[in-house]
N, C-alpha and C positions, 0 to 999 in steps of 0.2 A: 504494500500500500504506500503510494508515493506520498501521501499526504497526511500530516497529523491528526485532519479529524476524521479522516477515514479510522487509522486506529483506535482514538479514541471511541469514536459510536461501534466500533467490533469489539473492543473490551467492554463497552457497556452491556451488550448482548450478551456476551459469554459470562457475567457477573448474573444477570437477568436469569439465566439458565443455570447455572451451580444454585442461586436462592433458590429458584423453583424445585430444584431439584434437591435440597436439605430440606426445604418444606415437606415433599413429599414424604421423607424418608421419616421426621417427626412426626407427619401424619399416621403414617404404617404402623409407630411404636405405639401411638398414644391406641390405636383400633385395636391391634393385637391384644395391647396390657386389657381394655375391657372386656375385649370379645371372651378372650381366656375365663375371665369369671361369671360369663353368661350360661345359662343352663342348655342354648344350644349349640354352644364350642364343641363338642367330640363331632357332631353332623358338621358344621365348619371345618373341621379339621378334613374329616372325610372325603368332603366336595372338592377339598384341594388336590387331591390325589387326581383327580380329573387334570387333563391339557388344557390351557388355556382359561384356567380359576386358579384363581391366588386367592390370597386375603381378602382384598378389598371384594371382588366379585362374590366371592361364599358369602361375604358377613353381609354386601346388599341382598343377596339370593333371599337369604336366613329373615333378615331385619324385614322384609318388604314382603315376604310370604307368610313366615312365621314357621310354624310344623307345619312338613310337604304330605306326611305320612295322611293327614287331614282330607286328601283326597284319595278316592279312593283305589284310582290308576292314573298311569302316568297320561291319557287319555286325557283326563278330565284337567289334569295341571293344565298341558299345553292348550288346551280351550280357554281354562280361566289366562291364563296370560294374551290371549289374542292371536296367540302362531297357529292356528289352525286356517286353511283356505276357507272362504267364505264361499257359497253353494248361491247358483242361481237356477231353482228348476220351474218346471211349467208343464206341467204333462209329464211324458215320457222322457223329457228334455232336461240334463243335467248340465250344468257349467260349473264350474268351480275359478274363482277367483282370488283375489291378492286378500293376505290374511286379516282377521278382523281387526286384530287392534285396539281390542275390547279391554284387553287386560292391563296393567302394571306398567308402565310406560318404561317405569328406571330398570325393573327387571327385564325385560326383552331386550331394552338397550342393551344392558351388562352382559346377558346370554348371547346378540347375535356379535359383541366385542369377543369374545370367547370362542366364537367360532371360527374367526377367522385365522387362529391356530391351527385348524384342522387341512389348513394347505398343503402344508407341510408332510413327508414320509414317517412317518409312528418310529417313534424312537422316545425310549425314555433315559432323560438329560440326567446329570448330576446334580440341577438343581431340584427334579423331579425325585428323583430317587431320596434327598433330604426332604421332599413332602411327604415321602409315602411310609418313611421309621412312623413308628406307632401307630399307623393305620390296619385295621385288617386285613388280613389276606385276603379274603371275601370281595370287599371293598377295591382292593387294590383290582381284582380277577375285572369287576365291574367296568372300574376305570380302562384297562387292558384293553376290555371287549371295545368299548366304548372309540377309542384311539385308531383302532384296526377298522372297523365299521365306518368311522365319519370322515378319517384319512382317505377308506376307498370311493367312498361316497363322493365327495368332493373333487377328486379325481375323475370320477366317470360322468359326473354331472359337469363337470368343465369342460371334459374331451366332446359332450353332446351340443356346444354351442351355448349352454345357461348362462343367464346373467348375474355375473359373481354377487348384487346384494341378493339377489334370489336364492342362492346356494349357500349363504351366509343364514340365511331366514332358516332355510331347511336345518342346516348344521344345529341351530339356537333351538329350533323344536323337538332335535333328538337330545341334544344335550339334558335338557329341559327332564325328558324323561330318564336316562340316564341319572340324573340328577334324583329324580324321584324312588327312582330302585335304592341309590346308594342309601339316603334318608332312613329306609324301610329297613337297613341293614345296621342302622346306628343305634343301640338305646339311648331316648334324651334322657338328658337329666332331671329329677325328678322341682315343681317348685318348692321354693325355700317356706 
């Protein structure tokens, strides 16, 4: 950069971006340290074990749904959230359309952010492998399935022409249920 204030406004940038970025990292402490004494942390924990859920995504799933186990299949989740296509029939006549949209707004956000992990070939990372100490084997097998299924999914749905927010929508409605299994596989914790 040939000129001073070029520098100066690229170091402001990069100053702009380390704050943002120690915020965040203060944020993640302060979420955890709660979430950890919440009676539905081990389901938290769990959901992490999935690709593409961390922290922040499990503890909105959790905070903005509550108990998933509440419904009674994984069916009825993806309805209440709004990822199911919407049906237009008339007779004999079926159309199925763009999905409803009915549900949780913050949670389908978080869900179809989550999916678009699933681009990617199934591999479980280092950082994956420290989600998944303490989780069950059960849970973990779910997670597994889950990875191998929406990895191929999204692949084959790419190679057919789809439009990747479309494939994203899909990925967020299985996950969704995916999600719902692992729940089912957690005891919450009882309240205080």
């Amino acid at each position: 950069m040939p000129y001073p204030e070029q520098k100066i406004v690229s170091q402001e940038y990069l100053s702009s971006v380390t704050e943002a970025n120690e915020r965040v990292k203060r944020m993640d402490k302060e979420i955890l340290f709660y979430a950890q004494q919440w009676r539905l942390f081990p389901v938290v924990k769990s959901l992490m074990a999935m690709r593409g859920v961390r922290m922040v995504v499990a503890v909105t799933i959790m905070a903005e749904l509550g108990d998933l186990t509440r419904f009674k299949n994984a069916k009825q989740l993806m309805c209440f959230l709004g990822l199911t296509p919407s049906e237009y029939s008339s007779g004999d006549k079926q159309r199925k359309g763009a999905i409803t949209k009915t549900g949780n707004q913050h949670t389908r956000r978080v869900l179809v952010e989550a999916g678009w992990s699933y681009r990617f070939p199934a591999k479980v990372s280092k950082e994956m492998q420290k989600r998944h100490e303490d989780v069950p084997l059960n849970v973990r097998d779910i997670a597994w399935k889950a990875q191998l299924r929406l990895t191929k999914r999204f692949r084959v749905m790419a190679n057919k022409g789809k439009p990747n927010n479309l494939i994203v929508v899909a990925m967020a409605r299985e996950i969704a249920a995916f999600m719902w299994s692992i729940a089912n596989e957690v005891p919450i914790l009882p309240r205080d």
